[in-house]
C-alpha positions in Angstrom: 129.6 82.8 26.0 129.4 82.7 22.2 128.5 86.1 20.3 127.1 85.6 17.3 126.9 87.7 13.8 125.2 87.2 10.1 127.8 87.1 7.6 127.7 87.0 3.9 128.9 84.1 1.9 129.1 83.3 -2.0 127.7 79.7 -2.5 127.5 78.6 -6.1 123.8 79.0 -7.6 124.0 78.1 -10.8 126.9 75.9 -13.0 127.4 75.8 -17.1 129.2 72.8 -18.5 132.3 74.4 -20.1 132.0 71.8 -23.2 128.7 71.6 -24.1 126.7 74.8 -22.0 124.5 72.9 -20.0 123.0 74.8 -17.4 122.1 73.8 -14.1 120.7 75.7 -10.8 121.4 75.2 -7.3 118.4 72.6 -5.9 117.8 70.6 -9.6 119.0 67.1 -9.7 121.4 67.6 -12.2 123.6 70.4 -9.9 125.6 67.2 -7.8 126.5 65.3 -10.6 128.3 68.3 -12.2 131.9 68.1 -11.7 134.6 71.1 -11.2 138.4 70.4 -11.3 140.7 73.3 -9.9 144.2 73.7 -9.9 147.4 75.9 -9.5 149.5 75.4 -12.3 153.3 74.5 -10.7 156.8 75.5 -11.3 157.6 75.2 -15.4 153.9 74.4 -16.1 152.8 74.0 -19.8 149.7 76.0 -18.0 151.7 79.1 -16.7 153.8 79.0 -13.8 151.3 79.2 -10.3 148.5 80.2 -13.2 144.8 78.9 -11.6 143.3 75.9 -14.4 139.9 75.2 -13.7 136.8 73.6 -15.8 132.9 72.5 -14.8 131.9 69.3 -16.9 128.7 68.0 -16.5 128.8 64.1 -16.1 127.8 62.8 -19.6 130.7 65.5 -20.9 133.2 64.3 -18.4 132.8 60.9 -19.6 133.3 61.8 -23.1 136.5 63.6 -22.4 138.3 61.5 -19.9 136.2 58.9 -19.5 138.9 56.2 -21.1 141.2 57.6 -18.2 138.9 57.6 -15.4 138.6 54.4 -12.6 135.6 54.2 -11.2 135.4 52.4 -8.3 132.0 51.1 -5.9 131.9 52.2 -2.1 133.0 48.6 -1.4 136.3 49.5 -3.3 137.1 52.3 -0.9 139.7 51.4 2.1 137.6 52.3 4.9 135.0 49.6 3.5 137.2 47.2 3.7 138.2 47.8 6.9 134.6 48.2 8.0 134.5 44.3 6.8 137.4 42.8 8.5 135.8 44.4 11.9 134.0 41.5 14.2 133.3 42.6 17.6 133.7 39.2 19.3 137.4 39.3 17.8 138.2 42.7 18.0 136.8 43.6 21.6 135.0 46.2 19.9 138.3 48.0 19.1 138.8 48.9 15.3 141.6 46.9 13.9 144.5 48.2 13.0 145.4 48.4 9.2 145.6 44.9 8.0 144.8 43.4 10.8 142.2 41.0 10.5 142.6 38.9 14.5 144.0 39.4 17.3 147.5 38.4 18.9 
């Protein structure tokens, strides 16, 4: 049997660009393309030893800033994609292959 209960949570409902103050609310299209970076700071840290760095960018500032440092890659680019392409059922027996694997033995 599962017992249920409401509980309160703190969602994010509104985000300000950090460089240039652009703000955007929770349900506009310009809330998923605005980009947070968090981080604990490690051991001997220009930042402060375990100190917590954190910055919201929206994506024309995040281009701007790091944008020369940035790889941007397609879906196609990402491992599992290519994966996804090197699976044929009539080879494979329906199986997934196995990293690298392209036939089988």
């Amino acid at each position: 049997m599962q017992l249920s209960t409401v509980e309160t949570i703190s969602v994010v409902h509104e985000i300000r660009c950090d460089r240039c103050g652009k703000d955007t609310e929770r349900g506009e299209p310009g809330f998923a393309q605005m980009t947070s970076i968090a981080l604990d700071a490690g051991l001997g840290s220009i930042f402060g030893d375990g100190n917590r760095v954190e910055v919201d960018l929206c994506e024309p500032c995040l281009r701007d800033t790091l944008g020369a440092w940035l790889r941007v890659k397609t879906p196609a680019d990402t491992p599992l994609a290519t994966m996804l392409a090197a699976f044929k059922p009539e080879l494979h027996g329906g199986e997934f292959p196995a990293h690298g694997s392209t036939n089988i033995e």
